[in-house]
LUMGU-154784 format. One record per residue (C-alpha): residue in three letters; x, y, z. Coordinates in pm, whole numbers, plus 32768, in hexadecimal, padded with zeros to 4 digits. Layout:
BEGIN
('ALA',(X,Y,Z)),
...
end
This chain:
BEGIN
('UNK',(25EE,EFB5,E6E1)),
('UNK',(24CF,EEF3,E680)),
('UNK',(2537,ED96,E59E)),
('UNK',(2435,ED2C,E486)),
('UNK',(233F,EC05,E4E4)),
('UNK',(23D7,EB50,E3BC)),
('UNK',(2531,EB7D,E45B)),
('UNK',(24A1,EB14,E582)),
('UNK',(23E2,E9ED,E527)),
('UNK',(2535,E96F,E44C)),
('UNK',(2622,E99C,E581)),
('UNK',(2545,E8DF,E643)),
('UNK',(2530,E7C1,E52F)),
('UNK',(26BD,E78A,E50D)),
('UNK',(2705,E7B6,E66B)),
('UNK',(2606,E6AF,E6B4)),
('UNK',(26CB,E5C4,E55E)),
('UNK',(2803,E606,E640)),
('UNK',(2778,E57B,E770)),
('UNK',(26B9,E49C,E70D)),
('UNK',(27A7,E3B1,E64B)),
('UNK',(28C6,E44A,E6A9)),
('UNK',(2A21,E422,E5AF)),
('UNK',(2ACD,E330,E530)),
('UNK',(2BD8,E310,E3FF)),
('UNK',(2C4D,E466,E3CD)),
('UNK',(2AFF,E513,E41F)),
('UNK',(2AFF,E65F,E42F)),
('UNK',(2C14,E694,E350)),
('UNK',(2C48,E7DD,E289)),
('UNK',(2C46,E809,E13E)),
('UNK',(2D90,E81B,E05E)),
('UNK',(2D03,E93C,DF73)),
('UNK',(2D8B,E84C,DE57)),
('UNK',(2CAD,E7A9,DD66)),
('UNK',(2BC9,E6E8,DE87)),
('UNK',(2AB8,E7AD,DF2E)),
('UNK',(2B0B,E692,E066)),
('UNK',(2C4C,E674,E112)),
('UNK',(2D4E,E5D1,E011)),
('UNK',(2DD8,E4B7,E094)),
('UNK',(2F6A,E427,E04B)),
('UNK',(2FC3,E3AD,DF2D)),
('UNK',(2FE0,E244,DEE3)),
('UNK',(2F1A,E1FB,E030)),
('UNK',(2E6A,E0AE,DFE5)),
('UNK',(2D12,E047,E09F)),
('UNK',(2D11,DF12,E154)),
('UNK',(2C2E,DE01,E0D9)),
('UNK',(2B33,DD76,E17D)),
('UNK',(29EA,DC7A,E123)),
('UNK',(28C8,DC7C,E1D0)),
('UNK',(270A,DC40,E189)),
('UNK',(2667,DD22,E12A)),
('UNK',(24F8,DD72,E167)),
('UNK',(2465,DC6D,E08F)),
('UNK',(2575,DB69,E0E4)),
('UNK',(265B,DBA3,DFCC)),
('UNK',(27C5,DBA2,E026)),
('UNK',(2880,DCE5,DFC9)),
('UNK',(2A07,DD1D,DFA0)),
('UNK',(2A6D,DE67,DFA5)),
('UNK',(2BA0,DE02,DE86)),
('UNK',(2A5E,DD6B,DDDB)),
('UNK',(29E3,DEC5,DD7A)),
('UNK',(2B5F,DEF4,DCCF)),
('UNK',(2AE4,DFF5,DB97)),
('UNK',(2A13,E0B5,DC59)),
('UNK',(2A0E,E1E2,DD4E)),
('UNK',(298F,E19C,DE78)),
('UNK',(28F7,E277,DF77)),
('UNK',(2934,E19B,E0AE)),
('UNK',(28E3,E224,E231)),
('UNK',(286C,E164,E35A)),
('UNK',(274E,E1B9,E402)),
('UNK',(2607,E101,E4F2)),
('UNK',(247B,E0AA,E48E)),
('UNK',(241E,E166,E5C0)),
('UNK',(250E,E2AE,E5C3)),
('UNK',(2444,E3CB,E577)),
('UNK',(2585,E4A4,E50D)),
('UNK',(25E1,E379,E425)),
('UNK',(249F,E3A8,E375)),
('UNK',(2524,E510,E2FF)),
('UNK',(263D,E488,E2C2)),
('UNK',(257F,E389,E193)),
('UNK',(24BA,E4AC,E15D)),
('UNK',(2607,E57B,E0C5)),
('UNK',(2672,E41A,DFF5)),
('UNK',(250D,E403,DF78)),
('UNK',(252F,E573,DEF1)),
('UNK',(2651,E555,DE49)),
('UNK',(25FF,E3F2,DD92)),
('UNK',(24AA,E4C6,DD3E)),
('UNK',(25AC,E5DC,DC9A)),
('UNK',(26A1,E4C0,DBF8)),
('UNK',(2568,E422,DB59)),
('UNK',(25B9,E2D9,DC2A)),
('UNK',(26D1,E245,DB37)),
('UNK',(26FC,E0EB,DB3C)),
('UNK',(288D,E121,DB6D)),
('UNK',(283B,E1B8,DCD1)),
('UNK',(2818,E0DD,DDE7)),
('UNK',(2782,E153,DF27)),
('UNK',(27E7,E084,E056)),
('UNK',(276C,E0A5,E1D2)),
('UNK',(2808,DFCC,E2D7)),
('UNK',(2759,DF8D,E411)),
('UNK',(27BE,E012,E573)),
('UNK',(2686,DF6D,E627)),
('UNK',(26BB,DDF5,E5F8)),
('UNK',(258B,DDD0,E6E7)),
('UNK',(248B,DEBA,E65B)),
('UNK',(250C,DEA4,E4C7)),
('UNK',(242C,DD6A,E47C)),
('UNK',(2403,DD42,E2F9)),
('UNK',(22A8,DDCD,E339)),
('UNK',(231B,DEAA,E3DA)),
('UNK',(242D,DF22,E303)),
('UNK',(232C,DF0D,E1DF)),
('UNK',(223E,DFD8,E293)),
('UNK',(234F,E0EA,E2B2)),
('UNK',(238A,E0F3,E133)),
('UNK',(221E,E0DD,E0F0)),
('UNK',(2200,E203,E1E7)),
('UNK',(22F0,E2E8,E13D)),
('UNK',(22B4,E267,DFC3)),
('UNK',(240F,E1DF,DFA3)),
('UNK',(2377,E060,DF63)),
('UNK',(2404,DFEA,DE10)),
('UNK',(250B,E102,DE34)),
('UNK',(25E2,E078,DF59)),
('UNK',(264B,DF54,E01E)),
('UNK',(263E,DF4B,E1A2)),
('UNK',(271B,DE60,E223)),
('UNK',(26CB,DDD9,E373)),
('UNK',(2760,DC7A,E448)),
('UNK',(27BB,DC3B,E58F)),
('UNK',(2876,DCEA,E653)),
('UNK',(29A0,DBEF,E626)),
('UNK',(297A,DC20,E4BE)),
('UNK',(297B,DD82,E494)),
('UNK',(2A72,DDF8,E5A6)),
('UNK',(2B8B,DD9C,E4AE)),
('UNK',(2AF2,DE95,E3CE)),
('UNK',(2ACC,DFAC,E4BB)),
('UNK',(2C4C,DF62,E521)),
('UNK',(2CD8,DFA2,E3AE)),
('UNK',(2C0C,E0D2,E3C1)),
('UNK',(2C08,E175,E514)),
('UNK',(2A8C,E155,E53A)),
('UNK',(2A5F,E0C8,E6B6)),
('UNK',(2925,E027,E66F)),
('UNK',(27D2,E070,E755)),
('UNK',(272F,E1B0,E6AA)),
('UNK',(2871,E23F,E636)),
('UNK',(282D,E2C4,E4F4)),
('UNK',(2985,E338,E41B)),
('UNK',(29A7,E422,E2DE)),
('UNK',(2970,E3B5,E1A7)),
('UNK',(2A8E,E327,E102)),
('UNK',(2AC4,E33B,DF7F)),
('UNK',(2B82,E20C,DEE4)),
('UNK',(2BF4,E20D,DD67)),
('UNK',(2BCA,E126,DC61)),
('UNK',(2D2A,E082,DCC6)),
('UNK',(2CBD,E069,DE18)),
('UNK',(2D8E,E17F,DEA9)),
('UNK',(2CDF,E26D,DFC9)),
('UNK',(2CCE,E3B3,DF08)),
('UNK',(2BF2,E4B7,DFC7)),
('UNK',(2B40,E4B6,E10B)),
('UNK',(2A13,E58C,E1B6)),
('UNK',(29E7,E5F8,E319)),
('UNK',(288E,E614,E374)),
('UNK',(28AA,E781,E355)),
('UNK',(2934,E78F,E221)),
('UNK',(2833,E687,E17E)),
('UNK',(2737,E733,E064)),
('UNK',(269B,E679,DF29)),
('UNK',(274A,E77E,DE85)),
('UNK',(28E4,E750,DF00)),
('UNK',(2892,E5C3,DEFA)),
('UNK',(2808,E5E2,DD97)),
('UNK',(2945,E6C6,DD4F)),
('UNK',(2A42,E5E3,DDB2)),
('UNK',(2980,E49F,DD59)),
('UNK',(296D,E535,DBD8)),
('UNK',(2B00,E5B3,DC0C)),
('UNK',(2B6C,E409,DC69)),
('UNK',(2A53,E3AE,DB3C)),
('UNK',(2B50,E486,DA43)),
('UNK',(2C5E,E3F5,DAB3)),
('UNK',(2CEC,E51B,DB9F)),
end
């Protein structure tokens, strides 16, 4: 049997995602079939807070974006997998129209290599600069962070995680499972209210 270049080539693009950054807080998890595209996640399941700088020095709470949906995964300047990864996110803000009540959040996993030019290069790169915040510190700083969510730091990129308006984790992607179109979906479903 003789498989489709485009299969091919797309095969060869997630199974690189997968190695690449690896897994971290629930990645790879199937979908429900329910009213999320992504994996639906317990109720009443409450993110952890956390504040760290962004790339232009700003400090950023995660309960500061309270109101808003927020698209939050953790990912490195340097990972070429991660890049798809913003790639997907930058898709489905181009679908959503870029709301101002979505907030798109990347954490670093490279506390060496995620400089703020460096993270601002990356956004820049993959026209997500205005549109999200890459957090970045030391690794002191942000190994808290990647405790709360299972992220183990150095390259490890995780799914994306969906957080509602109230805070709660709603809906999360596995890298094989992310698409502009299912983030859109579900990002549109927590904007309603769902």
């Amino acid at each position: 049997m003789r498989f489709p270049p485009l299969l091919i080539v797309t095969i060869a693009t997630l199974a690189l995602a997968l190695a690449g950054c690896g897994g971290g807080h629930g990645a790879g998890a199937s979908s429900t079939g329910g009213e999320f595209d992504g994996a639906a996640l317990p109720p009443g399941l409450r993110a952890p807070d956390f504040t760290l700088t962004d790339q232009q020095g700003h400090r950023i709470s995660l309960s500061g974006q309270r109101g808003k949906v927020v698209a939050l995964t953790f990912l490195a300047s340097d990972c070429r997998a991660c890049t798809l990864v913003a790639q997907q996110i930058r898709g489905a803000l181009d679908e959503l129209g870029s709301p101002s009540d979505v907030s798109t959040i990347f954490v670093s996993t490279s506390p060496r290599t995620d400089t703020s030019a460096g993270a601002a290069r990356f956004l820049a790169d993959t026209s997500l600069t205005g549109r999200a915040s890459f957090l970045i510190g030391s690794r002191r700083q942000l190994q808290p962070v990647w405790r709360a969510y299972h992220a183990n730091g150095a390259e490890d990129a995780t799914a994306v995680l969906l957080i509602d308006r109230a805070g709660l984790e709603r809906a999360e992607f596995g890298l094989e499972q992310l698409t502009p179109d299912s983030l859109a979906h579900d990002i549109r479903a927590l904007l309603a209210g769902r």
